[in-house]
N, C-alpha and C positions, 0 to 999 in steps of 0.2 A: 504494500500500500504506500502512495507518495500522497502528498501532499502538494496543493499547486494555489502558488497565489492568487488572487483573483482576477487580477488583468493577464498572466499567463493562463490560467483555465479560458477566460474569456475568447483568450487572439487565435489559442489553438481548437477553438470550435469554429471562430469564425473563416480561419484556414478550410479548415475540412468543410466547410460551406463555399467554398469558391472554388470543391470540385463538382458542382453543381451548376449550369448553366444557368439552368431559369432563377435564380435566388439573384435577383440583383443587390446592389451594396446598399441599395433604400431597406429593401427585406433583413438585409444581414443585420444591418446598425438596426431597426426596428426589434430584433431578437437580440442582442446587446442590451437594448435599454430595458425590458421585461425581463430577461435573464438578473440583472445588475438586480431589479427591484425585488425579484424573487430571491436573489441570494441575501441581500441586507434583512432581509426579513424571518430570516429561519437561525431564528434566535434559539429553537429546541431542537434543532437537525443534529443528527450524529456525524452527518457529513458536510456538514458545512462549520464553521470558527469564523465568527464575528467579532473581530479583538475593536475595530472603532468605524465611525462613516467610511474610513478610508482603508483600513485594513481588514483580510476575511482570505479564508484561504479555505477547500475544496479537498476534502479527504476522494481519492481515489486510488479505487478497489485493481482497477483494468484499464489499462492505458486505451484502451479502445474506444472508453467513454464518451471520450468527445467526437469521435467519428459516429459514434450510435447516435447522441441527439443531433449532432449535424441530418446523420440520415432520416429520423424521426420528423425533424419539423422540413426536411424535403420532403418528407413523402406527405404530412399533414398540408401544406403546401400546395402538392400538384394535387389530391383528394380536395383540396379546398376545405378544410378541417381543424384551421390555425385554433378558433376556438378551444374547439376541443383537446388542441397539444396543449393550450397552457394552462388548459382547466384540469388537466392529469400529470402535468410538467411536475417532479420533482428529483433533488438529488441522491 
């Protein structure tokens, strides 16, 4: 298990989003800023650490993580189903 801080968890999701054509940089940054809002907020996650506004780091299990919700909100995306990924969205 590593640990990754949260603008590294962040940049390496939004990477593994720009192996996806249709995801323009309007979509990416739009999941950036709901990602950011869902991590500040999980003050009882086992996997997430919220030490201040600015610090928070992202306990991960499987380096693969970030390619899964990459692939996740593409496929929520082309399904047209964004709702529903961030209404199920957790770490």
């Amino acid at each position: 298990m590593e640990s990754y801080d949260i603008e590294d968890f962040i940049e390496e999701v939004k990477f593994q989003m720009t192996e996806y054509d249709v995801l323009e940089e309007e979509m990416i940054l739009d999941w950036e800023k709901k990602a950011r809002n869902y991590i500040m907020r999980q003050r009882n996650n086992k996997n997430v650490i919220v030490k201040s506004k600015e610090e928070a780091y992202i306990k991960v299990y499987d380096d693969e993580l970030m390619a899964q919700i990459a692939l996740e909100y593409y496929r929520a995306f082309r399904d047209k189903k964004l709702f529903d990924y961030w209404r199920t969205f957790k770490l």
